[in-house]
VMD Tcl script that draws the C-alpha trace (Angstrom):
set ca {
  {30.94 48.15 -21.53}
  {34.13 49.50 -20.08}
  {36.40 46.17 -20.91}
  {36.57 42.92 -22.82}
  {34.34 40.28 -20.75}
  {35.98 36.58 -20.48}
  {34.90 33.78 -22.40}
  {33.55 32.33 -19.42}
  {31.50 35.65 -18.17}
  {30.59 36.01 -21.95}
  {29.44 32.80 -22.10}
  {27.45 33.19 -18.30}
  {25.93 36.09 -19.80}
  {24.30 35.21 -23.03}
  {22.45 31.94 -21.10}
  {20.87 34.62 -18.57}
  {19.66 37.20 -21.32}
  {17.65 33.53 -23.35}
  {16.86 33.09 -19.31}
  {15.65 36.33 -18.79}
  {13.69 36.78 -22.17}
  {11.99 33.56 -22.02}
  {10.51 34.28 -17.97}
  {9.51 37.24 -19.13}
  {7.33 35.59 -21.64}
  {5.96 33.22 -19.29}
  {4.97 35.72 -16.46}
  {3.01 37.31 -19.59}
  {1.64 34.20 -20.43}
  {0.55 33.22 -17.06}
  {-0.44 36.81 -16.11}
  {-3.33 36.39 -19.13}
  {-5.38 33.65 -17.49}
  {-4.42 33.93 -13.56}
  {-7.19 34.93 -11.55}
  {-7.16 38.16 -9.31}
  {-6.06 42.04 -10.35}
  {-3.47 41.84 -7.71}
  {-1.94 38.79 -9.16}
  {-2.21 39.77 -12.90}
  {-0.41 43.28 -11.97}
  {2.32 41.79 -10.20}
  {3.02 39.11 -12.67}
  {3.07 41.71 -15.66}
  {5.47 43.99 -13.36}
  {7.99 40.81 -13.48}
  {7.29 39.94 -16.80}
  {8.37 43.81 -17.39}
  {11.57 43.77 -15.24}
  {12.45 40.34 -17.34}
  {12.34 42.07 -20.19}
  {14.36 44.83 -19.10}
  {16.83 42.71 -17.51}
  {17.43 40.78 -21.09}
  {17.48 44.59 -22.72}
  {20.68 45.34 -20.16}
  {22.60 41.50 -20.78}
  {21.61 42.28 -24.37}
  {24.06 45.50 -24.18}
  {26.78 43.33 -23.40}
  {26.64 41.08 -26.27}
  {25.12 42.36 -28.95}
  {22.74 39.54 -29.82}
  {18.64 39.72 -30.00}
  {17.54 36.61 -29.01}
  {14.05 34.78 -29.40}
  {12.08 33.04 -26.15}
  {12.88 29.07 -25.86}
  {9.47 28.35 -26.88}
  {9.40 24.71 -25.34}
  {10.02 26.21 -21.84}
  {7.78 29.02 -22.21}
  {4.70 26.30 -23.17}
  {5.95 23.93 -20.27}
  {5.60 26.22 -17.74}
  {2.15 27.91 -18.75}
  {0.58 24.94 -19.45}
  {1.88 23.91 -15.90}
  {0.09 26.73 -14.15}
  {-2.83 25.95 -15.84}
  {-3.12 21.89 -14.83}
  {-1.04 22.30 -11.38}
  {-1.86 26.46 -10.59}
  {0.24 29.47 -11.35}
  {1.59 29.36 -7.97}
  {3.32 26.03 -7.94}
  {4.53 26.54 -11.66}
  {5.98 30.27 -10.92}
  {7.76 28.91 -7.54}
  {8.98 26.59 -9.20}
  {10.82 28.81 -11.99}
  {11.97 31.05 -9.15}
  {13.76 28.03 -7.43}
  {16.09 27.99 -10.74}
  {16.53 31.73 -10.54}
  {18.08 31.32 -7.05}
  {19.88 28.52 -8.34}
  {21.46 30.92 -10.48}
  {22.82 33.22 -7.55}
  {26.10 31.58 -8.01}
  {26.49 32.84 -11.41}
  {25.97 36.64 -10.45}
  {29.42 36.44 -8.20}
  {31.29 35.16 -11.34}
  {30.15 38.19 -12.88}
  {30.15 41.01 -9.81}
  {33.91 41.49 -11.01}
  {33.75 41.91 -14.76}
  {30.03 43.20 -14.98}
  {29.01 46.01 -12.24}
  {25.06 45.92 -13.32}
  {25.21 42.21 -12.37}
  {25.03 43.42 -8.71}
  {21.32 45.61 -9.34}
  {19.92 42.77 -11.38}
  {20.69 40.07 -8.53}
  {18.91 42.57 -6.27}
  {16.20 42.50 -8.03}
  {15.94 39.07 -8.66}
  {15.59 38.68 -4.68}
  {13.15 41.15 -4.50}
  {10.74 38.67 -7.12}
  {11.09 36.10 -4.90}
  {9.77 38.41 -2.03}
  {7.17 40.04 -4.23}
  {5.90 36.49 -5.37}
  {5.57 35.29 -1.66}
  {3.72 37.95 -1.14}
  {1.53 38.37 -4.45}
  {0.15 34.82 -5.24}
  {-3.29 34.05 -3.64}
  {-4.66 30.89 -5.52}
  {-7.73 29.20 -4.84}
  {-6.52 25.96 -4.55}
  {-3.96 26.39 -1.96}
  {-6.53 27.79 0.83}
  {-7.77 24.33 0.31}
  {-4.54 22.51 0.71}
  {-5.76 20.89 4.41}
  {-8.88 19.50 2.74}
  {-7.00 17.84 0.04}
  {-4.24 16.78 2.60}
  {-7.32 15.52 5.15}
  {-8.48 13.32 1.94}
  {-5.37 11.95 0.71}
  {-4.03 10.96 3.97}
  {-6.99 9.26 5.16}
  {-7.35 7.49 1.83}
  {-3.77 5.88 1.74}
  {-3.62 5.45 5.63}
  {-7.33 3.54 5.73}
  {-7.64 2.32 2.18}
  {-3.74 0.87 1.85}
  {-4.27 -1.09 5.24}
  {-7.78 -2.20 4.47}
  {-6.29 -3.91 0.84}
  {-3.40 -5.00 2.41}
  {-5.12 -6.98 4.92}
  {-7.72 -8.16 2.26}
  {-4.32 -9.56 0.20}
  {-3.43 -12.31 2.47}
  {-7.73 -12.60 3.57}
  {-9.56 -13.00 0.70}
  {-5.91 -13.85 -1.71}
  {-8.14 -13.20 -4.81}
  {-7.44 -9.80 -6.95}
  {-10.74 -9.77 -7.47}
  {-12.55 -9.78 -4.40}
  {-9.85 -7.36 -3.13}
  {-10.89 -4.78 -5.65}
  {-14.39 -5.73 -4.87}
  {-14.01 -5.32 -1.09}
  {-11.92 -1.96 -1.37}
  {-14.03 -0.29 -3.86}
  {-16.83 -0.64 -1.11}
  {-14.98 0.58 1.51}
  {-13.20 3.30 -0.46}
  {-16.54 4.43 -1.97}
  {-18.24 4.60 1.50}
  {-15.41 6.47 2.77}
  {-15.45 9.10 0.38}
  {-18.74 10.14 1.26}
  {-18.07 10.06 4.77}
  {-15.20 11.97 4.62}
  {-16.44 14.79 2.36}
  {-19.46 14.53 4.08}
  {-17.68 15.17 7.87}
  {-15.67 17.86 6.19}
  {-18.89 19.89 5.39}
  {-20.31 19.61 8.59}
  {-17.23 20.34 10.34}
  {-17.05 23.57 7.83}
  {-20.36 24.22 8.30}
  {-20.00 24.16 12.23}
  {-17.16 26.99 11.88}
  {-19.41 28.45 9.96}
  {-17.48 28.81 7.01}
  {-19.20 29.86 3.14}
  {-16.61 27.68 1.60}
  {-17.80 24.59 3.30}
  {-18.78 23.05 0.03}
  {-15.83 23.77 -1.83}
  {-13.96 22.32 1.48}
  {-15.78 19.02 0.87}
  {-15.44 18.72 -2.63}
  {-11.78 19.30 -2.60}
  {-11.83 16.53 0.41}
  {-14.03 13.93 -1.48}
  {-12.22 14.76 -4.94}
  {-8.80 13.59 -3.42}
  {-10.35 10.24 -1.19}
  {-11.80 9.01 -4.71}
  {-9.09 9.46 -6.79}
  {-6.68 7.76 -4.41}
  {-9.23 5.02 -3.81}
  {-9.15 4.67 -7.66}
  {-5.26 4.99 -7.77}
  {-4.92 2.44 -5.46}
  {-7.37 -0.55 -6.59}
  {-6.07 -0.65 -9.90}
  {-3.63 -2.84 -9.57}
  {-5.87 -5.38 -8.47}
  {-7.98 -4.73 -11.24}
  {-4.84 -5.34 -13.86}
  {-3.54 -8.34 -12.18}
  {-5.16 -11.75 -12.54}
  {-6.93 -13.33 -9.57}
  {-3.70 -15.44 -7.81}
  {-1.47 -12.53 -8.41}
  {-2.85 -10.74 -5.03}
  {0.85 -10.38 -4.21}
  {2.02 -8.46 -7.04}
  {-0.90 -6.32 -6.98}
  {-0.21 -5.37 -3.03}
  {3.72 -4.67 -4.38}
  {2.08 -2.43 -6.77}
  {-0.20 -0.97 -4.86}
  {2.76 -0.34 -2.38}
  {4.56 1.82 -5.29}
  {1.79 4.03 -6.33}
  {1.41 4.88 -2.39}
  {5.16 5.87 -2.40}
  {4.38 7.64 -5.85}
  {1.62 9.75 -4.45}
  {2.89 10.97 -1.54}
  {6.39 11.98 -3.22}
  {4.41 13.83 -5.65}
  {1.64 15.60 -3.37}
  {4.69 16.29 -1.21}
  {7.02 17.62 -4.08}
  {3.64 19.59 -4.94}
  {2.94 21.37 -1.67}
  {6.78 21.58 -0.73}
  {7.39 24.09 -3.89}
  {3.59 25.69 -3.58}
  {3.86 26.49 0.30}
  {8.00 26.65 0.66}
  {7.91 23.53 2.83}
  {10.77 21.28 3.05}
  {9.90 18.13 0.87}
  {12.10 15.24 2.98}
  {10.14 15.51 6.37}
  {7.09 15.65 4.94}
  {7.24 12.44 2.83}
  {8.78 10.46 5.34}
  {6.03 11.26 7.84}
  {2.74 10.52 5.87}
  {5.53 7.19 4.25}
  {5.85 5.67 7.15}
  {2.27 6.54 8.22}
  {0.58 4.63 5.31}
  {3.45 2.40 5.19}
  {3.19 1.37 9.53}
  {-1.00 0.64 9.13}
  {-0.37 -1.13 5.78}
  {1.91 -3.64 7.64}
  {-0.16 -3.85 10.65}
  {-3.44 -4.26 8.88}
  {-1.28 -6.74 6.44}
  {-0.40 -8.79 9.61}
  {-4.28 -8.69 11.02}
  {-5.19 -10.39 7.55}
  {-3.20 -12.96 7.82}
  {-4.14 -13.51 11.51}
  {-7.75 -13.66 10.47}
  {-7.42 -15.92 8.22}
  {-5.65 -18.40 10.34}
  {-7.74 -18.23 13.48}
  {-11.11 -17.95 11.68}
  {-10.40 -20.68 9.45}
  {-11.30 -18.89 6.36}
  {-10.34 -20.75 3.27}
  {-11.00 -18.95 0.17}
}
mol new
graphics top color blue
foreach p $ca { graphics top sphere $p radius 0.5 }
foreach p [lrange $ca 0 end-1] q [lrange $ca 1 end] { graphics top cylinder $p $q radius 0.2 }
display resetview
């Protein structure tokens, strides 16, 4: 070190080295159970430059520093629910949040300049690295999950103001929902097996896994609620469909580098357009059928 650093650079300086040691540990961590040669390599190469990044900030201040422990188990325990990918973008979006930081310190610290290079070059290398499982069946999940808050969501709203009865609702969409599940994985296969794809199992199950869980999502509000309270259970109802596609959207958004705001609005006002129109048809029905329940 040539001069006396700042306060402030000092200061910059000894957060990136805990930064830097503690990413290091997770790329270790994650490289341990993540699936593929090519994927383990490349994580342990990060994990390596990391480390050697915290060696060089460690020059400058003299401190040896343990991982943040708390961090290090958030994120690995993320890859493993949510997948390596989405939890290792996701740490790389607060490295490049950190780009700012590097020009404080391209005056007073001259290696600040090779270590932002590098930093680029992860994200690069990651983009170019990660090949997960999951995310080559991203449409299938996205086929199910639509279809499940576009057809189920208008089908219970328009059984709200039909039937008026929590329970029947329920009833009514755990029928539908359940029959749709199988139809939907079930045209995913064949449409798979028509490409004449190997994964056309997989493509199904990933298909019928998200339909039933959103069917199951979405009727339990009317299964909390008593009977009369058909109205707060369609409010509900309304919120976990928000809730869902903010979070599948957030999901695939970080996993795939998509931008989150478009997204959610269009599959929002998607589920939210045939909720009202199939909310409207219920009530219609109900008037011109003379249906008193």
């Amino acid at each position: 070190m040539s001069k006396e650093l700042s306060k402030q650079a000092l200061a910059i300086i000894k957060k990136m080295q805990q930064n830097e040691l503690t990413e290091s540990v997770i790329y270790a961590k994650i490289a341990k159970f993540a699936k593929g040669d090519h994927n383990k390599e490349t994580l342990n190469r990060l994990s390596a430059e990391e480390a050697a990044h915290y060696e060089i900030w460690k020059s400058y201040t003299g401190i040896e520093m343990k991982p943040q422990k708390l961090k290090a188990f958030k994120y690995a325990f993320m890859a493993r629910v949510l997948g390596f990918t989405f939890a290792v973008k996701l740490m790389e979006k607060g490295e490049r949040n950190a780009q700012g930081k590097y020009e404080l310190l391209a005056q007073e610290v001259e290696a600040s300049v090779h270590i932002r290079e590098q930093e680029e070059e992860h994200e690069q290398a990651l983009l170019g690295m990660l090949d997960e499982e999951r995310l080559h069946y991203v449409g299938s999940m996205v086929l199910g999950l639509n279809d499940a808050l576009v057809e189920l969501a208008g089908s219970l709203a328009g059984f709200s103001f039909a039937l008026q009865n929590t329970r029947l609702i329920a009833l009514s969409g755990l029928i539908v929902g359940i029959s749709a599940t199988f139809s939907m994985a079930s045209s995913e296969f064949l449409s798979a097996k028509s490409e004449g794809r190997k994964d056309a199992f997989k493509s199904c199950a990933y298909t019928g896994v998200a339909y039933l869980i959103t069917v199951i999502l979405l009727i339990l509000p009317y299964l909390l609620f008593s009977a009369t309270m058909y109205i707060p259970a369609l409010l509900c109802m309304l919120g976990i469909i928000v809730a869902i596609i903010a979070g599948f959207t957030y999901y695939t958004s970080v996993a795939n580098d998509h931008k989150f705001l478009p997204h959610f609005l269009e599959m929002f006002l998607i589920s939210l357009g045939v909720a009202v129109i199939s909310f409207v048809v219920g009530i219609l029905a109900k008037k011109f059928l003379g249906i008193d329940l």
